[in-house]
C-alpha positions as CSV (number, residue, x, y, z in Angstrom):
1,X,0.0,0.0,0.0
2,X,1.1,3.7,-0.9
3,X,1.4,5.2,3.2
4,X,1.5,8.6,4.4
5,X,3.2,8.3,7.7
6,X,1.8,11.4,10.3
7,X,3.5,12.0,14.0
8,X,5.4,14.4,15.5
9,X,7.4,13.7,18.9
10,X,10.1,11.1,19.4
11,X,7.4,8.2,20.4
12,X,6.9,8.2,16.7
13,X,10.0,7.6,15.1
14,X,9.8,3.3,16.3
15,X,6.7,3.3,14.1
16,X,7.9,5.8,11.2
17,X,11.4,3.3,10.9
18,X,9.0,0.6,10.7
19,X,7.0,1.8,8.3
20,X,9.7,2.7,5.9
21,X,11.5,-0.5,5.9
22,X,8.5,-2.4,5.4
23,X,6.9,-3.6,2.1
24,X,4.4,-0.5,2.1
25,X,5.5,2.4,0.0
26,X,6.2,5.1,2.3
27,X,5.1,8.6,0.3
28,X,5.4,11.2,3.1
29,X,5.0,12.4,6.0
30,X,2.7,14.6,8.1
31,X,4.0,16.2,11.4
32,X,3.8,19.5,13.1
33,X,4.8,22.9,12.4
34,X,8.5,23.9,14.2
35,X,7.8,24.8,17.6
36,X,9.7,26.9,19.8
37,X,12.0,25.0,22.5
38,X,14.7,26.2,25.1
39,X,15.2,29.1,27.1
40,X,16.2,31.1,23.8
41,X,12.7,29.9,22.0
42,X,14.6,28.7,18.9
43,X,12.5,27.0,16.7
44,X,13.3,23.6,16.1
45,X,11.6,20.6,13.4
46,X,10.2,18.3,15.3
47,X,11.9,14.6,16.0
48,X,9.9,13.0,12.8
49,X,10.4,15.9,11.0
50,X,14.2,15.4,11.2
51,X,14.2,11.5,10.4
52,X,11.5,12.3,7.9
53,X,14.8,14.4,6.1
54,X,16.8,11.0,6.2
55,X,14.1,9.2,4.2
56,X,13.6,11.3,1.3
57,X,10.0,11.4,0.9
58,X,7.8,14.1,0.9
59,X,7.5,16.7,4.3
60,X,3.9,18.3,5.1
61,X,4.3,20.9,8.3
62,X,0.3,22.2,8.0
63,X,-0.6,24.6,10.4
64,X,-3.7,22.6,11.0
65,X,-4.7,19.6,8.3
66,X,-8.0,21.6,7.7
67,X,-6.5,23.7,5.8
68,X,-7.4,23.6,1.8
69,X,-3.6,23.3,0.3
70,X,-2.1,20.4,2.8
71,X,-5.4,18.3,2.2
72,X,-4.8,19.0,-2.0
73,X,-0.7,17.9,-1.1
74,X,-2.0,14.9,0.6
75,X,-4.7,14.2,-1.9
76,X,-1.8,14.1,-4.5
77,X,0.6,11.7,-2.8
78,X,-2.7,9.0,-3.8
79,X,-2.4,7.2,0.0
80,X,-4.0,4.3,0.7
81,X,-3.6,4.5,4.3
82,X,-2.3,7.2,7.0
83,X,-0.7,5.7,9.6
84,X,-0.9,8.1,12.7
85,X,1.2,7.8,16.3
86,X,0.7,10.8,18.5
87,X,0.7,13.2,16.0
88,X,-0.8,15.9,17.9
89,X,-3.9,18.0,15.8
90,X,-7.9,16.9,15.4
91,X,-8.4,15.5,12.0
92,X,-11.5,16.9,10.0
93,X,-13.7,14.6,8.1
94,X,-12.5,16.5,4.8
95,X,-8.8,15.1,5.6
96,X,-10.0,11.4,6.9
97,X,-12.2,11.2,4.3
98,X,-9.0,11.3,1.6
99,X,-7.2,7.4,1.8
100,X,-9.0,4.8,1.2
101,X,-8.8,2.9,4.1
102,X,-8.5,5.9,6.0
103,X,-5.9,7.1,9.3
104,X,-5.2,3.8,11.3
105,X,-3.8,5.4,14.3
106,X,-1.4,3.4,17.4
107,X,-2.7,4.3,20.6
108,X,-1.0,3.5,23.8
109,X,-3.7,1.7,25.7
110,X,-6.4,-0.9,25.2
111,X,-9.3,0.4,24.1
112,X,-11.8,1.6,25.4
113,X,-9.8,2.1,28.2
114,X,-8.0,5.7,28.6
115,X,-8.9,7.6,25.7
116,X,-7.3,10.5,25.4
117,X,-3.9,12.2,25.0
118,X,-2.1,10.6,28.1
119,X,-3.1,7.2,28.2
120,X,0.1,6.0,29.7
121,X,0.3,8.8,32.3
122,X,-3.4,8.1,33.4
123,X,-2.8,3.9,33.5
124,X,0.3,4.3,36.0
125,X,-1.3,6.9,38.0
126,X,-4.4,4.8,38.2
127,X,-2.3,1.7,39.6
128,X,-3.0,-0.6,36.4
129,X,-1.1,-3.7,36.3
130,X,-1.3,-4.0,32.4
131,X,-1.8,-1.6,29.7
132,X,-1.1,-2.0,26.0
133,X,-1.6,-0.7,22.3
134,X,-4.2,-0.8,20.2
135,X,-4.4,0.1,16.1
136,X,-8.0,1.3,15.3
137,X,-9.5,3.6,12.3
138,X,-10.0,7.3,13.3
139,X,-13.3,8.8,13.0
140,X,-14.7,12.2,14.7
141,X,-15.1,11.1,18.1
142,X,-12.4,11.0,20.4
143,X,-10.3,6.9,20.0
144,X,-13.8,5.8,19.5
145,X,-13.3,4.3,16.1
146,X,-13.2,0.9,15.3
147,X,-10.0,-2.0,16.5
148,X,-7.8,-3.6,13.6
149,X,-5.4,-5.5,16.9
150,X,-3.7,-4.8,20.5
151,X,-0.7,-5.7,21.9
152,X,-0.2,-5.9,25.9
153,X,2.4,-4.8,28.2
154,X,2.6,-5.4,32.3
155,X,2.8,-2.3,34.2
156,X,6.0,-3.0,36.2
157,X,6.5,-1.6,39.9
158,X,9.2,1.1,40.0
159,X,8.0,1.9,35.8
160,X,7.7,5.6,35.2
161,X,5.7,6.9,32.1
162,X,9.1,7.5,30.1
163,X,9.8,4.0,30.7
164,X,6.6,2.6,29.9
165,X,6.4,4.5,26.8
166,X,9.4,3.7,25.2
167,X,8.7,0.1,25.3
168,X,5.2,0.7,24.1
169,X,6.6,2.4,21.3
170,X,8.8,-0.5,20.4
171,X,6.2,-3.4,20.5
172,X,3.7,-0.7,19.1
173,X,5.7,-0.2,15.5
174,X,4.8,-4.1,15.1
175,X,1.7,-4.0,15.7
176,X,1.3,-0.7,13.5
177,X,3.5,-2.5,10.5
178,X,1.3,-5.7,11.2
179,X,-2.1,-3.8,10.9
180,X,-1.2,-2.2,7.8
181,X,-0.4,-5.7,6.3
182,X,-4.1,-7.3,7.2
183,X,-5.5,-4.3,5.8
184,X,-3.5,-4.5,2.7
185,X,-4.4,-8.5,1.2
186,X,-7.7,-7.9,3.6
187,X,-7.5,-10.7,6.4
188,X,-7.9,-7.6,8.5
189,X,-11.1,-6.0,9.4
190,X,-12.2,-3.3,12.1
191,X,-14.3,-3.6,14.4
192,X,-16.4,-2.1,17.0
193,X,-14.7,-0.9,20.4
194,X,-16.7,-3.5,22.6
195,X,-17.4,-3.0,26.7
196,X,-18.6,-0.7,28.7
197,X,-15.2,0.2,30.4
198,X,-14.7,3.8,28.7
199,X,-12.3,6.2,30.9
200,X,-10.8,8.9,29.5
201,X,-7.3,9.9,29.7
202,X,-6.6,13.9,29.9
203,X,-3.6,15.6,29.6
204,X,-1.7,16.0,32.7
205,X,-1.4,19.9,33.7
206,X,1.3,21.0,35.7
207,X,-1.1,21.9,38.5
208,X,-2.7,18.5,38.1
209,X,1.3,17.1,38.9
210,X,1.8,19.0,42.2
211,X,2.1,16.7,45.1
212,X,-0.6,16.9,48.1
213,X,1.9,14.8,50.9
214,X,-1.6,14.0,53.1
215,X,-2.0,11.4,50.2
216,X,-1.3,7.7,50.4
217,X,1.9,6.9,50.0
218,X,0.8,4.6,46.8
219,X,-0.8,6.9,45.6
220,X,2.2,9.8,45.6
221,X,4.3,7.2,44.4
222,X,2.0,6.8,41.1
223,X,1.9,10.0,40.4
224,X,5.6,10.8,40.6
225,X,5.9,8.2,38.1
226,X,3.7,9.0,36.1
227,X,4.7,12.5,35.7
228,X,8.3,11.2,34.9
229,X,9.4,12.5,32.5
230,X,6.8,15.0,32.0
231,X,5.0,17.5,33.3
232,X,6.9,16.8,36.1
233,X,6.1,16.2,39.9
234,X,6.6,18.7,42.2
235,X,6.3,20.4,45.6
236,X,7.6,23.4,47.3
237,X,10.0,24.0,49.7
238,X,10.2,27.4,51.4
239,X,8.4,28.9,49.0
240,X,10.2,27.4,45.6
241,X,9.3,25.3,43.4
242,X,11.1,22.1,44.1
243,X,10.8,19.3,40.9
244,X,10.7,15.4,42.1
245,X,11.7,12.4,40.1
246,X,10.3,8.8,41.3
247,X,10.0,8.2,45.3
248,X,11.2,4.9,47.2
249,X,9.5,3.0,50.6
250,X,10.9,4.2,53.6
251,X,10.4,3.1,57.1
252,X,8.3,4.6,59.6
253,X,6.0,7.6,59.6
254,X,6.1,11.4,59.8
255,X,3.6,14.3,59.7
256,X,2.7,14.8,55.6
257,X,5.2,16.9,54.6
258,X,7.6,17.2,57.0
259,X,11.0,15.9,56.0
260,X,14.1,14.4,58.1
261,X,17.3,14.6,56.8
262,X,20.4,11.8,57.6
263,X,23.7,11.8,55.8
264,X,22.5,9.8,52.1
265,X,18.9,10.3,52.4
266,X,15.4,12.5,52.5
267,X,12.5,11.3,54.1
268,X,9.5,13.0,53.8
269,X,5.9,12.4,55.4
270,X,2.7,10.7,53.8
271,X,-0.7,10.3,54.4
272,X,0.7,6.9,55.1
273,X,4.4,5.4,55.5
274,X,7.1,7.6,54.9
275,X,8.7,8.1,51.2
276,X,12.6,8.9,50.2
277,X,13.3,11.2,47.4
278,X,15.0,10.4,45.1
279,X,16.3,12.9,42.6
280,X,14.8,16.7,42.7
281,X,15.5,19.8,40.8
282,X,15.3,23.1,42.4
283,X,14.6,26.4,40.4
284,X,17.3,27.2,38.1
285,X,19.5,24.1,39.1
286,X,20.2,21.0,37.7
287,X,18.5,17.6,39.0
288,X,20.8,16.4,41.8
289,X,20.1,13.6,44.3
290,X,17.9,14.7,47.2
291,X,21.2,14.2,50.2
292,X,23.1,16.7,48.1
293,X,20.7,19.1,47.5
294,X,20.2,19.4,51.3
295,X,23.2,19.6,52.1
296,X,23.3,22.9,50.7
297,X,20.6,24.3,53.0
298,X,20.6,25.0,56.7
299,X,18.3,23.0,58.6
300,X,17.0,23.8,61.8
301,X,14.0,21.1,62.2
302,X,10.4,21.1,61.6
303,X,11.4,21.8,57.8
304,X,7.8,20.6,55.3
305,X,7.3,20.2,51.9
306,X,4.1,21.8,50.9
């Protein structure tokens, strides 16, 4: 089949490898205009954007695929398919309407579970113990269209959303490469999401991933993770912002919030049992193991994260 490949961040680039060294004729690709990045706001090509230059295929950047002239450039590259993985913009009827066998999209989760655009994120923070991937045909409402296959992945104890993804997007560019082949000599056919286990998975806001220590430990534990790598979980201490990476079991119990310092470690308070950090990253530093950020405070006792 003649495939227009459409993604944008590095999650993509399993599935966009796969699709070009497969036996489908890769014909371009669809990602997102440069965005601004850094502290200087330099505009930068996305990461499919930059292996997309390494391929030699046509590059479409639309401002949004609405638009009259990137539906006419996609028109004219005559796809059969669209294969879509986190690509990042609402599709309009007018654009799915254009391949044949319309956008077959790899989401990271299995359907109908965690729709949405942080299905990862949401699974770990909701203490799953398996997630997985799912191909299905796009239509207007949000990952409600129709299945083509799944894959499944355990959810594995200390696993942060970085870590989960990244082998998601691995196992996913199979299932992606597979789907594409069923639909092509037609042992494949879609069909209906089935089960009445629909839950939605938001994006995660930064003041969704700031940490409330009268929480479970469990629970604080979940969410760290699954705001690794990003938004981020955080707290404050004296005021500033201070960014956490994933939290470890420690023994006994404190106030929520109050921390106790020794010479290798930082124990803070919970709802529950007590939790060590682990790595955090104060304003306008670099991350740093908890023991040697404190050591470069003064501590008097009675010291809370809030």
């Amino acid at each position: 089949m003649r495939v227009v490949f459409a993604g944008t961040p590095e999650v993509a680039l399993p599935s966009l490898l796969a699709v070009a060294a497969s036996p489908h004729e890769l014909v371009g690709v669809v990602t997102r205009p440069d965005a601004p990045t850094g502290r200087g706001r330099r505009l930068t090509a996305s990461p499919v954007a930059e292996a997309a230059g390494t391929l030699g295929v046509p590059l479409l950047k639309p401002e949004h695929p609405r638009d009259p002239e990137f539906q006419d450039e996609l028109r004219a590259l005559e796809p059969d398919a669209c294969a879509v993985v986190a690509y990042g913009a609402l599709l309009p009827q007018s654009a799915l309407d254009i391949p044949r066998h319309g956008w077959i999209n790899l989401h990271f989760s299995l359907l109908p579970a965690w729709r949405g655009a942080a299905p990862v994120q949401r699974s770990i923070w909701a203490g799953d113990d398996v997630t997985g991937a799912t191909t299905f045909r796009i239509v207007k409402e949000l990952d409600a269209g129709p299945t083509y296959g799944v894959m499944t992945e355990t959810i594995r104890p200390r696993d942060t959303a970085g870590d989960l993804l990244a082998r998601l997007a691995e196992g996913g560019a199979g299932l992606l490469v597979a789907t594409l082949d069923g639909i092509a000599d037609g042992t494949l056919e879609a069909r209906p999401q089935v089960g009445d286990d629909v839950s939605l998975a938001p994006k995660i806001s930064v003041d969704d991933a700031r940490v409330d220590w009268s929480q479970a430990a469990a629970a604080i534990d979940r969410q760290v993770r699954a705001c690794t790598p990003a938004p981020g979980a955080w707290t404050t201490y004296a005021g500033e912002r201070l960014k956490l990476g994933p939290l470890s079991p420690a023994d006994g119990q404190l106030p929520p919030g109050e921390i106790v310092t020794g010479k290798n470690a930082v124990v803070v308070g919970t709802g529950t049992v007590a939790l060590r950090l682990g790595d955090v990253q104060a304003v306008g530093k670099r991350p740093m193991p908890a023991a040697d950020w404190a050591r470069g405070l003064r501590w008097s006792g009675g010291e809370v994260l809030e």
